[in-house]
N, C-alpha and C positions, 0 to 999 in steps of 0.2 A: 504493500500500500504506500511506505515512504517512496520506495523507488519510482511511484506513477507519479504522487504529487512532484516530487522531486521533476522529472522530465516536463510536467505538465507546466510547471513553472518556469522552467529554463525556455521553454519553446515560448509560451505568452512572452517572457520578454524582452524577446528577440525582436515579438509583431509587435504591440502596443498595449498600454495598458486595460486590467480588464476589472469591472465592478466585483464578479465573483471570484470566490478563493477557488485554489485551482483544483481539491477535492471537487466540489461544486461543477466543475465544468470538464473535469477529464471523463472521456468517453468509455475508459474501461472501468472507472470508478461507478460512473451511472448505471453501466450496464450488469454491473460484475459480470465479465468477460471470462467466459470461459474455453481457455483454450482446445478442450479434449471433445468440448462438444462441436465446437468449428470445427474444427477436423475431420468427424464426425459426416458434419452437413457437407463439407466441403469432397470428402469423397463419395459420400451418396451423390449428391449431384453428377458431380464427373463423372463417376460408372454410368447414371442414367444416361446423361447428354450424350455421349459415346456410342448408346446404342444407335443414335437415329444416323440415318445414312445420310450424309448432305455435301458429301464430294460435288466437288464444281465442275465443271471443265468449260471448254473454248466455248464460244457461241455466246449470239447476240440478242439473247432473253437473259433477263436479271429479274427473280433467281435463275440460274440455268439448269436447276435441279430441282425435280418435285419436293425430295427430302428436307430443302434449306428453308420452304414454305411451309412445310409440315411442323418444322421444327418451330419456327419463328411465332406458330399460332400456338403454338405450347407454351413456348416462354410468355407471351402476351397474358395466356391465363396465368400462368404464375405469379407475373407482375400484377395485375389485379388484386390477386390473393394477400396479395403483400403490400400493400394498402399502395399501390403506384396508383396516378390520374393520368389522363389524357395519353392512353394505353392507345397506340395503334401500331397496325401492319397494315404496309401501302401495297400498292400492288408491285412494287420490285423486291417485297419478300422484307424491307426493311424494318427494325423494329425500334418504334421511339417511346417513351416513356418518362414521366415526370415523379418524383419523390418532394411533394409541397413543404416549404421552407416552415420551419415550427418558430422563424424568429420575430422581434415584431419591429424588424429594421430589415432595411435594403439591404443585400450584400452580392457578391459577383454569383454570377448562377457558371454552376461545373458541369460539365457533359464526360462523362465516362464511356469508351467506343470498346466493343469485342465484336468477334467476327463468328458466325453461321457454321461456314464450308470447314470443310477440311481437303487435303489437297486430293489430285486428281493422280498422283502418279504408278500410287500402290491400291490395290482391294485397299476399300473403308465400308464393308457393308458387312451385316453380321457380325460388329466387332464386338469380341467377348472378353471383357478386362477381368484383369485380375491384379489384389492387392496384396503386397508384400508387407506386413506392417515390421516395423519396426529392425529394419535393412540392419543385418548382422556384420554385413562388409562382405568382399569376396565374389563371388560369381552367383550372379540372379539366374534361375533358367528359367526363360520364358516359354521355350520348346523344344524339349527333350529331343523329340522325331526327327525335327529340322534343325537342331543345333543352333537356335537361336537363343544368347544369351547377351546380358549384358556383367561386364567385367570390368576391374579399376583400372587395366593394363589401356585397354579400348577406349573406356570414360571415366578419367580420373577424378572427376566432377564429384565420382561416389563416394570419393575420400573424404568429401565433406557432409554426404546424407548416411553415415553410421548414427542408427535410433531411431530415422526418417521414415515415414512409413511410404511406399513407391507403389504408383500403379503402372501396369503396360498392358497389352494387349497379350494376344494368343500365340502370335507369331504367325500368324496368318493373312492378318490386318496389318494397318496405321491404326496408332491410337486414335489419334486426332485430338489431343491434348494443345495443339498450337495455336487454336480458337478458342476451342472449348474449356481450356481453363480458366481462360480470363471471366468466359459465360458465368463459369459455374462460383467464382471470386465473386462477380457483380451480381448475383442474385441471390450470393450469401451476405451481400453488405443491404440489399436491399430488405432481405428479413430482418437481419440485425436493427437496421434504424426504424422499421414499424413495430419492432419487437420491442424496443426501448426508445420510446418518445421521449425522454429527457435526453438524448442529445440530441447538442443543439448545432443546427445545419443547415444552410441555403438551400433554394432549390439545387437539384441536382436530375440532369437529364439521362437518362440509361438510351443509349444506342447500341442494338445488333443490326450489324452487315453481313448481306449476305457477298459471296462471290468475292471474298478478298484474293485467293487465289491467284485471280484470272484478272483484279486491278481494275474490275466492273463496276463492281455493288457499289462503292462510296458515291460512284460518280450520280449518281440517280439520287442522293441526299442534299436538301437545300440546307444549306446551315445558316441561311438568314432566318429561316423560319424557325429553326433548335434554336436561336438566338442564345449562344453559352455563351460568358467571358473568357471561359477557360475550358480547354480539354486535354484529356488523356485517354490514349488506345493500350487496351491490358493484351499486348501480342508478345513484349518482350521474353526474353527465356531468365535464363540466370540469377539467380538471388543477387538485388541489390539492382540488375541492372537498370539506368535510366536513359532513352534513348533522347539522345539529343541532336543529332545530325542525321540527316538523311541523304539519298543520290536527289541530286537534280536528274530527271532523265526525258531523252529526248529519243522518239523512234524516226526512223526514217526508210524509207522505200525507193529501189532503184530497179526503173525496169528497163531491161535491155528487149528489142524486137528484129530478130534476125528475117532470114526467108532459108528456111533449112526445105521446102517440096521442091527440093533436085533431086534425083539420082545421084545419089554420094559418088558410081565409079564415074560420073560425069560432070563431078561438083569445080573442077579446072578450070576457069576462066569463063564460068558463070556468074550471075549474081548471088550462087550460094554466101549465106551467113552466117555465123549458128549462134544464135542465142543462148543456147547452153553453155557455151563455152565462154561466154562474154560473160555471164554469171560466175562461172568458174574461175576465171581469171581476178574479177572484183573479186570474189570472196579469198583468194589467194594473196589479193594486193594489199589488203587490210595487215596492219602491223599485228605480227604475231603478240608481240610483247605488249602489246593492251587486249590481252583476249581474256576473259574472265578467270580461264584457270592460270594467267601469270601473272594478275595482279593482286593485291591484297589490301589489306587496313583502306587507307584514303587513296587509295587508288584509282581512278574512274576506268573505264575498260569500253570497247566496242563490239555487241553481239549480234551473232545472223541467227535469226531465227530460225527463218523459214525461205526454202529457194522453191519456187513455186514455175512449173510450166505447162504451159499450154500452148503446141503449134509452135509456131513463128515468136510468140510470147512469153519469156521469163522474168519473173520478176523476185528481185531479193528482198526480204524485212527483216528490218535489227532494230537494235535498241542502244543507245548510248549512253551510259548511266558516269557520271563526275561529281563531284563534291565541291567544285568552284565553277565558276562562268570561264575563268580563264583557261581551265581544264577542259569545260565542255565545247566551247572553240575551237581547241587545240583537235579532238576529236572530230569534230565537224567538219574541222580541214583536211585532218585523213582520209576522211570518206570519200569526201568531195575530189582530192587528188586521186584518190584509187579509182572512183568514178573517171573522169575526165581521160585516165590513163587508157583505161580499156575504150571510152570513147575513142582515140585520137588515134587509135590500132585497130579498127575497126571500122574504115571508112564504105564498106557497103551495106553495116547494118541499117535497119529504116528508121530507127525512135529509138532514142535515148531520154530517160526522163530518171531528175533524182530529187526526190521534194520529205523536209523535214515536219515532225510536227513535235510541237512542245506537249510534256507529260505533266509529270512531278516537279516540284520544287524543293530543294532542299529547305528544312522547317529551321536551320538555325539561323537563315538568314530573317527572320521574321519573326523567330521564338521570342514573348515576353519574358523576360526575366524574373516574373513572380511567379511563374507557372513551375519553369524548375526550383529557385528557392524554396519553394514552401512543397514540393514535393522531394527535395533535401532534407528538409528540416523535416516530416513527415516519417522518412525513410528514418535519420536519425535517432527520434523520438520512440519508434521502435525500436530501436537497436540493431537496425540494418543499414548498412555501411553501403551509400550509394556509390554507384561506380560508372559513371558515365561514358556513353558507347555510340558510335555512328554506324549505322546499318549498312550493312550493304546489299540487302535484300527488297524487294518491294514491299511497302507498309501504308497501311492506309495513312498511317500518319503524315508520309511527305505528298500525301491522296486530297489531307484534309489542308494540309500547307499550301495549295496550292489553291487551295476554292476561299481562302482566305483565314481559315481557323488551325492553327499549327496547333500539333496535339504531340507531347512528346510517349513514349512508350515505357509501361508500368512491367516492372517482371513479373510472370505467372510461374514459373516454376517448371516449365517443359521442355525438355531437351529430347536432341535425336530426330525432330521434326523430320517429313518425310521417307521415313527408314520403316524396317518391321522393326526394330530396337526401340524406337519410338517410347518415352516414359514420359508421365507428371511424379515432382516431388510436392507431396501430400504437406508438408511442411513448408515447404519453399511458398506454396497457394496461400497456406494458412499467414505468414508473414506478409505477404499482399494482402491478404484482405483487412491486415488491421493500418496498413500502409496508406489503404485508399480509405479509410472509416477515419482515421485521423488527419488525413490531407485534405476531408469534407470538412472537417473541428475548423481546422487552421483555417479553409475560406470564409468561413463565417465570421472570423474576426478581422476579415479585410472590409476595404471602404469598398463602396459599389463602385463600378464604371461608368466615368464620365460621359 
């Protein structure tokens, strides 16, 4: 009990002064906060949420899977349940949600983002968890048959979850712990605060996305209308981690048009062309040394996705992902040279065409500075030692930086993502959710927005 007043105190004042003593106003004091029973809730959920099938994949319907709608009207009842208002699911599968402020002042309104899908690349259907409680150290088997385990040699990570309790899957599946943890964090923070109306909170808007995967779902979200001061997406992995930078990314398409309906033994001193090899050549000319697997940490890199032909008609799609304008430039010019190159050696192809489009924005150029503060001081306050991280994966967060609402990323506790190794630390969740229960404390003793 000293130890909470004690934090509770140091963190108030830090922000400003406050009328109530700081028994009074700490959230685990109000609640008596029970760790064994969050856990508890925090793994039931996740088992459940796991079961529904809501893998994404390509295509131009948001949700793009019956599953992520099924799923999204479930959660919808549950926010209900849990005394949420102005509960809806739109027709792109998205789910919004309001937690009404218990204060009787203005203060900045928080939006918390988790994602539906789970990814596309492994089975995620029938998936059968299973929980390890209280992780001994050494080699976890997930599947004896198929030899799949997880080992501290493989994921050292586990050195630090000895006593943790660990779920994974069958070995059959993905878990799908990369979303769905953060779900199952946000709908245990949302019982907790109708469970315990003496703390005290601003509004706070709950967002599920669907289709994060595929870089869709957010796009379909107005956030003039969520109107938060502040957001945070619960996708990050890592205990402690806080995502602070994101890629700027920019895709671009180059389509080469040969005339290959010759007779190849006759293709000499015709107007044969070939499109395929003018593709070939671009995707050749591209610097190796900015290609995804040779760069790392802030690196930016240039990716071919997809070389697409039809006839006379190929065409390449990439993706350009930087961490600076001056990096993403720099990139742009490669392209553009490697284009131009196979242009200027190819004077009978028909159509040459290379056209950019802007994606993502990186969120630190735009991050407010109270947003990570006080989710430092939050992390702190529990005794989680933040550790600040730049992605270099696609996140709705550099999704929401760019639509004007930079959202940095909260840890959930999931590691292995995309693998059948695939795990959540049960523990790892549980120190998130009192991360985001006491980062809700901290905005209510901010001033509103200008």
């Amino acid at each position: 009990m000293n130890k909470l007043i004690k934090i509770t105190a140091l963190v108030a004042g830090l922000l400003l002064p406050m009328s109530a003593t700081a028994q009074e106003t700490d959230w685990k004091v109000l609640s008596k906060y029970d760790k064994a029973a969050a856990k508890k809730m925090l793994t039931e959920r996740l088992t459940d949420y796991v079961k529904f099938d809501t893998q994404s994949k390509a295509s131009k319907n948001v949700p793009s899977t019956a599953g992520q709608l099924k799923f999204a009207k479930e959660l919808a009842k549950e926010l209900k349940k849990n005394g949420a208002v102005k509960v809806k699911v739109d027709k792109s599968g998205i789910v919004t949600a309001e937690i009404p402020s218990n204060l009787n002042k203005p203060v900045p309104t928080v939006a918390f983002f988790a994602a539906l899908d789970t990814a596309p690349e492994l089975p995620g259907k029938d998936v059968k968890p299973q929980v390890h409680t209280n992780y001994k150290g050494g080699e976890i088997v997930i599947n004896a048959q198929k030899h799949v385990t997880l080992d501290t040699y493989e994921f050292p990570q586990l050195l630090r979850a000895k006593g943790h309790d660990l779920v994974t899957a069958s070995g059959d599946t993905i878990l799908g712990a990369q979303g769905k943890a953060g779900v199952a964090i946000l709908m245990t923070m949302v019982q907790h605060l109708y469970d315990n109306p003496l703390i005290q909170h601003g509004i706070i808007k709950i967002v599920f996305t669907p289709d994060s995967q595929t870089g869709t779902g957010i796009a379909h979200l107005n956030t003039e209308q969520l109107a938060a001061d502040a957001a945070y997406t619960l996708d990050a992995a890592d205990w402690g981690t806080l995502v602070d930078e994101t890629f700027s990314s920019k895709s671009f398409t180059a389509v080469f048009e040969g005339f290959r309906n010759v007779d190849p033994g006759q293709a000499i001193n015709s107007p044969f062309s070939d499109n395929v090899l003018m593709a070939s050549d671009f995707h050749t000319l591209l610097p190796r040394h900015k290609r995804p697997e040779t760069t790392a940490y802030q690196h930016g890199f240039i990716w071919v996705q997809d070389i697409l032909t039809q006839g006379n008609r190929t065409e390449v799609r990439g993706m350009l992902r930087a961490f600076s304008d001056e990096e993403m430039n720099i990139l742009t010019q490669d392209v553009t040279q490697a284009f131009n190159t196979v242009k200027g050696l190819n004077y009978k192809g028909k159509k040459f065409e290379l056209s950019f489009k802007e994606q993502d924005k990186n969120m630190k150029q735009s991050l407010p500075a109270d947003t990570l503060r006080l989710a430092e001081l939050a992390m702190q306050a529990e005794e989680v030692t933040p550790v600040r991280s730049a992605a270099r994966a696609d996140t709705d967060g550099a999704r929401l930086a760019a639509k004007g609402l930079p959202a940095p990323g909260l840890f959930t506790g999931y590691y292995q993502a995309h693998t059948l190794k695939e795990y959540a630390d049960v523990d790892a969740m549980e120190a998130s959710l009192r991360t985001i229960l006491r980062l809700s404390t901290l905005w209510a003793l901010q001033k509103p927005a200008n």
